[in-house]
N, C-alpha and C positions, 0 to 999 in steps of 0.2 A: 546365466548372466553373472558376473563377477562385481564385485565389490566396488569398482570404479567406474562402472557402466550405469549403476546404480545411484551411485552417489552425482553422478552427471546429469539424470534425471531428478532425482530429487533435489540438488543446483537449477536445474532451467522448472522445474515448477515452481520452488520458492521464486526467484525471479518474476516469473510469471502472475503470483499473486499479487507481488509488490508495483510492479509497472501495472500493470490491469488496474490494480486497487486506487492507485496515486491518479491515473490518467479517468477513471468512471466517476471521481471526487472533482476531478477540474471539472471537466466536465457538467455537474452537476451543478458546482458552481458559475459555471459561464450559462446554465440556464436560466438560474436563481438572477443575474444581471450580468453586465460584461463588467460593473466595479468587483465587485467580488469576485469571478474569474481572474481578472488581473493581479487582484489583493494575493490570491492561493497561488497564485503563478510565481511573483516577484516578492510580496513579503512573507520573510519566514515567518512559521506557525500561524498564520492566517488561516490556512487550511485547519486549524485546530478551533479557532474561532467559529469559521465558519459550520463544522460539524457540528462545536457546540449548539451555534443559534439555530440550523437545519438538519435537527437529527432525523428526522422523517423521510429526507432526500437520502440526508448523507449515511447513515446507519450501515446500510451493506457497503458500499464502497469502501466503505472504512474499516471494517470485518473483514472484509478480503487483503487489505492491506495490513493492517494488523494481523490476520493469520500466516499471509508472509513475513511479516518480520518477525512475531517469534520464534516462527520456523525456521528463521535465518537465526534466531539468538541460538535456540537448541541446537542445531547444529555446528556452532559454533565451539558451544561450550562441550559440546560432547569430543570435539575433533582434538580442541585443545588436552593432549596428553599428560 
């Protein structure tokens, strides 16, 4: 496998954690009530709130999104030459 085959799966996993992780937090939220679903929908860092006040629910959702992003940082920073 080459180095660009590679980098294209590790591109669609990062992806992957970050959509999953964003989308099991709404989610989570629109269980919690549909205000707070809408809040994490339409106002920004709501979703931030809301993890705060429901770390119980929110915890893993948030881990998975958070390990896609700094998977996306690291990759970023490493690509940059």
């Amino acid at each position: 496998m080459d180095m660009e085959a590679v980098g294209a799966l590790l591109g669609m996993a990062i992806i992957c954690c970050t959509v999953v992780g964003s989308f099991w937090l709404l989610v989570e939220a629109f269980k919690q009530s549909r205000t707070w679903g809408w809040c994490c929908l339409l106002i920004p860092f709501a979703n931030l709130v809301f993890v705060v006040r429901h770390w119980k629910v929110a915890k893993k959702p948030f881990g998975l999104y958070m390990l896609g992003l700094l998977a996306w940082l690291l990759v970023a920073m490493l690509s940059n030459d």
